[in-house]
NUFI-582560 format. One line per 5 residues: their letters; for each residue x, y, z of N, C-alpha, C. Coordinates in nm, 4 decimals. Layout:
N
A	X,Y,Z,X,Y,Z,X,Y,Z ~ ... .
//
This chain:
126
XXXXX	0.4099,-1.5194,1.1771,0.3750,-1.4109,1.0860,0.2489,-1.3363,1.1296 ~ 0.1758,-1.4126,1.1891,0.0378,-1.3251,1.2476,0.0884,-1.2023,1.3044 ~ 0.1634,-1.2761,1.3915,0.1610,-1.1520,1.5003,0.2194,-0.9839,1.3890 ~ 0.3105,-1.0132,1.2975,0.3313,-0.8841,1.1940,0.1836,-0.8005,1.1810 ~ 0.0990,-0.9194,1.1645,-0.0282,-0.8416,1.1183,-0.0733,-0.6835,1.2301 .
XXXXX	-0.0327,-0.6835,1.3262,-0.0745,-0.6179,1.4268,0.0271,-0.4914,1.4010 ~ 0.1510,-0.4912,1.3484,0.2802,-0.3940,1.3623,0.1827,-0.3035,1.2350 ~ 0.0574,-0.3444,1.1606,-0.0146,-0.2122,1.0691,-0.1332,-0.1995,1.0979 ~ -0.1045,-0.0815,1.0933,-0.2215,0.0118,1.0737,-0.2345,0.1210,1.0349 ~ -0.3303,0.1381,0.9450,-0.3518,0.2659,0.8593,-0.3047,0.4063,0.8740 .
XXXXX	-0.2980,0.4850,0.8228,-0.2839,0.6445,0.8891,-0.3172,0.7231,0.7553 ~ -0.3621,0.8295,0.7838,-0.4523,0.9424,0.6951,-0.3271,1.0158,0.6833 ~ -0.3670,1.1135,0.6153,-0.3055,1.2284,0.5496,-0.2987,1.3205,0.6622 ~ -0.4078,1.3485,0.7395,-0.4107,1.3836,0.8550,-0.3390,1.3568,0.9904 ~ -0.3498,1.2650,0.9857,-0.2966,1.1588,1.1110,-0.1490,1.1700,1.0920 .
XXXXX	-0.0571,1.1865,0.9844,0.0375,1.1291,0.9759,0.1400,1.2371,1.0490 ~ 0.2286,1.1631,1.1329,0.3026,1.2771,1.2300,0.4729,1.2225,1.1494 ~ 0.4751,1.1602,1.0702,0.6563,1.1751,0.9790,0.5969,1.1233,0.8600 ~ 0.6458,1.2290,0.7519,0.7201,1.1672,0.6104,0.8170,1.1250,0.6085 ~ 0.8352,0.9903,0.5211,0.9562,0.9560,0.5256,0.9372,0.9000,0.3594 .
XXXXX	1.1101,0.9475,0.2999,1.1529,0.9817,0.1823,1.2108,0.7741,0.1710 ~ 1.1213,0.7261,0.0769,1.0887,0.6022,0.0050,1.1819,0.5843,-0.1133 ~ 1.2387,0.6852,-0.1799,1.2452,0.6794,-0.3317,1.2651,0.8091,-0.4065 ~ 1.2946,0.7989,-0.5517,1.2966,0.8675,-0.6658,1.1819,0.8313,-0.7503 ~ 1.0765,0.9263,-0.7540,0.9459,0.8515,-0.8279,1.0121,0.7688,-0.9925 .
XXXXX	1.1333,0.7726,-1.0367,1.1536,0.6891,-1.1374,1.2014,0.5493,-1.1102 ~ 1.2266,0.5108,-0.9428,1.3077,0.4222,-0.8738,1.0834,0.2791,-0.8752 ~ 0.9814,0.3832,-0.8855,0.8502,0.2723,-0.8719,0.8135,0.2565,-1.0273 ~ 0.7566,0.1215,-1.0286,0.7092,0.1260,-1.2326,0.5779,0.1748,-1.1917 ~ 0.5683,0.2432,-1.3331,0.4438,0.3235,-1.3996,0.3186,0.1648,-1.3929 .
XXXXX	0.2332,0.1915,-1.2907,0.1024,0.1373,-1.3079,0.1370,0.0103,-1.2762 ~ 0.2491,0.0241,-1.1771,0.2724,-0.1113,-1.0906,0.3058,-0.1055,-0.9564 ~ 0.3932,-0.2383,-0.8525,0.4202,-0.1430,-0.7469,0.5717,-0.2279,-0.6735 ~ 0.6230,-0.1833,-0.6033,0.7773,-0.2285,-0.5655,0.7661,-0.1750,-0.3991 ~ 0.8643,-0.2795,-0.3033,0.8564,-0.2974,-0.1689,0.9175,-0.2214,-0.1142 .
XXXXX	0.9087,-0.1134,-0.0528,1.0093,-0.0707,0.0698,0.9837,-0.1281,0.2068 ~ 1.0953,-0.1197,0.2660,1.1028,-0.1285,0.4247,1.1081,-0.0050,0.4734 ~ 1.0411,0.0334,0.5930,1.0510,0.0989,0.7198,1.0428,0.0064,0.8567 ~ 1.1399,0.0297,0.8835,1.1702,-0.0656,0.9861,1.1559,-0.1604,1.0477 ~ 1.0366,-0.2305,1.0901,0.9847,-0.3609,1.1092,0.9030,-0.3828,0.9972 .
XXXXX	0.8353,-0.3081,0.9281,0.6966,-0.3079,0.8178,0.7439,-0.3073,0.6625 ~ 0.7253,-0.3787,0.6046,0.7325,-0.3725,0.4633,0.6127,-0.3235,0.3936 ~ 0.6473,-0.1970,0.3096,0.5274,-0.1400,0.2786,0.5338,-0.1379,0.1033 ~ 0.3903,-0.1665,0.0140,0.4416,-0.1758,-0.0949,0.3642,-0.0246,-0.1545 ~ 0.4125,-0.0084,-0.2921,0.3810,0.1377,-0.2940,0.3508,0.1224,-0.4545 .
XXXXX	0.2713,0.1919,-0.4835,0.1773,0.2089,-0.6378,0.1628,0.3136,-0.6992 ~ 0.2602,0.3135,-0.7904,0.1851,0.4515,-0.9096,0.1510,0.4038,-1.0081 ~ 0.0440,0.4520,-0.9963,-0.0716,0.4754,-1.0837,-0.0911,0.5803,-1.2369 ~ 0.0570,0.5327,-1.2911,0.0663,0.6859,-1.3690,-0.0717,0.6984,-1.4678 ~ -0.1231,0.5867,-1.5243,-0.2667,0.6604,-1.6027,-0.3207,0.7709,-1.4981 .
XXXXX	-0.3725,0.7492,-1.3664,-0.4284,0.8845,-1.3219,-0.3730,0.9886,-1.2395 ~ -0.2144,0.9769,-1.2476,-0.1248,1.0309,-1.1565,-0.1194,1.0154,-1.0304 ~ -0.2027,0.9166,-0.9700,-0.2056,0.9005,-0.8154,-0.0807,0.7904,-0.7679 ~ -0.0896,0.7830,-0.6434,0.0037,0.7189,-0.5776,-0.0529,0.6359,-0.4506 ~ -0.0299,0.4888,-0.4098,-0.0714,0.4402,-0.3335,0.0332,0.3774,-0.2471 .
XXXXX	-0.0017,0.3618,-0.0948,0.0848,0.2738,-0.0340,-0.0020,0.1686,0.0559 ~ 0.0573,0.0674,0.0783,-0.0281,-0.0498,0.1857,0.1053,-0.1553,0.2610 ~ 0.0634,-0.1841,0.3594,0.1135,-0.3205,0.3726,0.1027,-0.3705,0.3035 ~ 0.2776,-0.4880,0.2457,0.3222,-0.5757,0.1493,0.2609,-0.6733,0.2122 ~ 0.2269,-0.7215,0.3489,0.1831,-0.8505,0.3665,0.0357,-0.8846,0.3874 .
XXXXX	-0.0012,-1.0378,0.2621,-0.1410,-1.0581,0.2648,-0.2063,-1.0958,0.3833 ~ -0.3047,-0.9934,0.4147,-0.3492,-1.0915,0.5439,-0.4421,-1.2480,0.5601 ~ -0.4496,-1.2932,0.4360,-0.5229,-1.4038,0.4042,-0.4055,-1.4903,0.4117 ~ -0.3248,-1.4989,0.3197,-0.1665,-1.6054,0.3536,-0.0606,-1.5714,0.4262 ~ -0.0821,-1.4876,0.4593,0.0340,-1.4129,0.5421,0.1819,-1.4245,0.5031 .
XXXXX	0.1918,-1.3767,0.3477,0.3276,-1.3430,0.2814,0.3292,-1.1989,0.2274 ~ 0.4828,-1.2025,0.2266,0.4893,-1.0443,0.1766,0.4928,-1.0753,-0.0029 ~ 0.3665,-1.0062,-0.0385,0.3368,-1.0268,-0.1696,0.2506,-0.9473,-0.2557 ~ 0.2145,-0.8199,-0.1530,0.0830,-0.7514,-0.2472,0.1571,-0.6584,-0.3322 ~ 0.2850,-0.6310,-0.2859,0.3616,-0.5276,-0.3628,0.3731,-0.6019,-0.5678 .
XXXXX	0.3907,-0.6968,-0.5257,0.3872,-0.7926,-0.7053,0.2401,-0.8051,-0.7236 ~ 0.1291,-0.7556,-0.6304,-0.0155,-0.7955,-0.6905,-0.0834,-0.7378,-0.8198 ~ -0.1522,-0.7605,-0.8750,-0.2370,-0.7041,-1.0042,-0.2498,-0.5709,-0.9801 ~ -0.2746,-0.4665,-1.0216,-0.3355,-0.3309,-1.0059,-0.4400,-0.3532,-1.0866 ~ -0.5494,-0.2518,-1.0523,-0.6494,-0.2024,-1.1359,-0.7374,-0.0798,-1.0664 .
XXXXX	-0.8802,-0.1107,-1.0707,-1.0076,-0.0146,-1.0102,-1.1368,-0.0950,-1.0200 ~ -1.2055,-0.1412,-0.9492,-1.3302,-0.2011,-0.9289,-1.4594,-0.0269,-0.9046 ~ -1.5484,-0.0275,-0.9611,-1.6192,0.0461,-0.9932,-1.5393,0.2385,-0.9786 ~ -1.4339,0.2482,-0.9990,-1.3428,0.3662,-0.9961,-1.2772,0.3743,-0.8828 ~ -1.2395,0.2384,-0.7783,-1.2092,0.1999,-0.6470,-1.0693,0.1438,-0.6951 .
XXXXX	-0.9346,0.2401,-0.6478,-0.8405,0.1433,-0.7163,-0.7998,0.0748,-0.6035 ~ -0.7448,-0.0813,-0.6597,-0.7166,-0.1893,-0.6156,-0.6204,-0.2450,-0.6461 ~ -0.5830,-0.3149,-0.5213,-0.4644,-0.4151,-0.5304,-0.5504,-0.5761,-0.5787 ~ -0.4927,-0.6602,-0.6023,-0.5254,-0.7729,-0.6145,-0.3509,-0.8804,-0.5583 ~ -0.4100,-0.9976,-0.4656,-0.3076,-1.0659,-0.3780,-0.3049,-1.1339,-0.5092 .
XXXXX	-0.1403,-1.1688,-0.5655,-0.0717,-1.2067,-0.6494,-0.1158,-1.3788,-0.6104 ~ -0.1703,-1.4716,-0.5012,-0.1552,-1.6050,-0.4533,-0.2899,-1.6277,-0.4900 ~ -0.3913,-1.5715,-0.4271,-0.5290,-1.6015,-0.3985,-0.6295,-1.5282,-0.5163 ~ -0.5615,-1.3439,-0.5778,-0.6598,-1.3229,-0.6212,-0.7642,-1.2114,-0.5287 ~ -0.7240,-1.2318,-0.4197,-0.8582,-1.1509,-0.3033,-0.7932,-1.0252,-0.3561 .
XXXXX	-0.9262,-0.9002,-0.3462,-0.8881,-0.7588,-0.3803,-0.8717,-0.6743,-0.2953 ~ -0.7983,-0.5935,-0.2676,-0.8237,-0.4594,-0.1275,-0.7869,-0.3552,-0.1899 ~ -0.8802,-0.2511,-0.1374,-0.8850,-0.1470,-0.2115,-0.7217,-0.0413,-0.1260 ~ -0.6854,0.0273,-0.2116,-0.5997,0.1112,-0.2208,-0.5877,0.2185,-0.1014 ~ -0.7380,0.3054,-0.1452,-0.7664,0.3819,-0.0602,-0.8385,0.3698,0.0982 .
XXXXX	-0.8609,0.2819,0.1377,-0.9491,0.2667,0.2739,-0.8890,0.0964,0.3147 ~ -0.8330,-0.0030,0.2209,-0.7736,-0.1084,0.3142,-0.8469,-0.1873,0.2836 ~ -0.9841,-0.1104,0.2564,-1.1160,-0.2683,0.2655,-1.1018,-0.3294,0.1612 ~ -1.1435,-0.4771,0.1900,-1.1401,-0.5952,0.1264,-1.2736,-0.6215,0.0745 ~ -1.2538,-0.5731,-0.1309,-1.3708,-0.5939,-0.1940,-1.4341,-0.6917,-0.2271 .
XXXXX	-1.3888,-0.8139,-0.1739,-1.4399,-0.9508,-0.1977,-1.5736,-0.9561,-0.0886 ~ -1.5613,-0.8741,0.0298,-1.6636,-0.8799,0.1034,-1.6096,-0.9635,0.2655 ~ -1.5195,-0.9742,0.2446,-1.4635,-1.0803,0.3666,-1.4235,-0.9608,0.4706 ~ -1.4032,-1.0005,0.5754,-1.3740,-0.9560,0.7170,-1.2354,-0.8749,0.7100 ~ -1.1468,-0.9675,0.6589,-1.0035,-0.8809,0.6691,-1.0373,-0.7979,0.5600 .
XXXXX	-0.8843,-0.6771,0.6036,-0.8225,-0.5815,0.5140,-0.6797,-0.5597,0.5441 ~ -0.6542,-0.4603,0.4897,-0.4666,-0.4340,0.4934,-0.4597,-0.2541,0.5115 ~ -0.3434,-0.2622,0.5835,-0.3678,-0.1214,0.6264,-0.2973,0.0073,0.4807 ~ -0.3022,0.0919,0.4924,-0.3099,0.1580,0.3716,-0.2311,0.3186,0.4314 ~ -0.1924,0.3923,0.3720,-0.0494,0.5059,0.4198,-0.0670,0.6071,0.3158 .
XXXXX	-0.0942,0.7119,0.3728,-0.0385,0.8364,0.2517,0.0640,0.8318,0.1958 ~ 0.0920,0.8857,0.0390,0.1822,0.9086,-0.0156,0.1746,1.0640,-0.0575 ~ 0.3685,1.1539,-0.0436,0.2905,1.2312,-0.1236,0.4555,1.2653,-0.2363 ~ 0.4207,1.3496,-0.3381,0.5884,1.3577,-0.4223,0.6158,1.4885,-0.4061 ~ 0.6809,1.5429,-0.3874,0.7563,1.6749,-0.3665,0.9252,1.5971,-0.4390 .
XXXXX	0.9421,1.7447,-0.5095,1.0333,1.7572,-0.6338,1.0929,1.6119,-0.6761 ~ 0.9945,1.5359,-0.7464,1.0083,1.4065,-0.7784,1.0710,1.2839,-0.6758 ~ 1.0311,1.2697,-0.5400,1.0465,1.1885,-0.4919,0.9911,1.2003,-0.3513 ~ 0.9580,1.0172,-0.3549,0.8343,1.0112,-0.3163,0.8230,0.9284,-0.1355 ~ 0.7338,1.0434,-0.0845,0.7050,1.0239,0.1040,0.6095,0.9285,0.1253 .
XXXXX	0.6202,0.8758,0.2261,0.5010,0.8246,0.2870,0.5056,0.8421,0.4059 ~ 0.3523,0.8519,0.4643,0.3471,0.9285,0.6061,0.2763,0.7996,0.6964 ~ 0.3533,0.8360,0.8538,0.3126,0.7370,0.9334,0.3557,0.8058,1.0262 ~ 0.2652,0.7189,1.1252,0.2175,0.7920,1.2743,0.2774,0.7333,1.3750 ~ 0.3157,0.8081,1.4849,0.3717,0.7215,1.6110,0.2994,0.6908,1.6804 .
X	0.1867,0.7301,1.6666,0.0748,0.6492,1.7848,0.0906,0.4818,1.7397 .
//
């Protein structure tokens, strides 16, 4: 499973050279989050309907190395929204990957965006 850890890495809004169509934004729960696959990577994905945003990350924790963040807690640590690993508890933030517990790892993290109710995420071929 390590070696998965390496198949992510992040990509910006910028960076991202394909959208690819995930869903029907009524297909993710409101202020929770559910797994897609793209091809080797399982990516889990978050709406956030209290503030209308949308998040995506790698499903797999890099602390236990299971696919599990997609069932993790949601919330926001000082207006920082966050995942929380459903096993351990460790937090990573939404937007940047980093891990608010203070530890070394993180998880990589993906634009989302919705055009006429259904919903992209962007990733890079580099």
């Amino acid at each position: 499973m390590e070696e998965l850890l390496n198949n992510y890495t992040s990509v910006f809004p910028d960076t991202a050279t394909s959208w690819v169509r995930v869903g029907h934004t009524s297909d993710f729960p409101e202020n929770g989050g559910a797994c897609v696959k793209h091809g080797k990577l399982q990516i889990a994905v978050f709406n956030f309907s209290l503030t209308s945003k949308w998040y995506a990350c790698q499903n797999l924790c890099p602390h236990k190395l299971e696919m599990v963040l997609s069932r993790g807690m949601t919330g926001d640590t000082d207006g920082i929204p966050k995942v929380a690993c459903p096993l351990h508890k460790k937090t990573f933030s939404l937007e940047d990957g980093s891990n608010l517990n203070g530890e070394s790892y993180q998880i990589a993290t993906y634009p989302v965006k919705i055009q006429d109710n259904m919903v992209y995420i962007g990733f890079s071929d580099k």
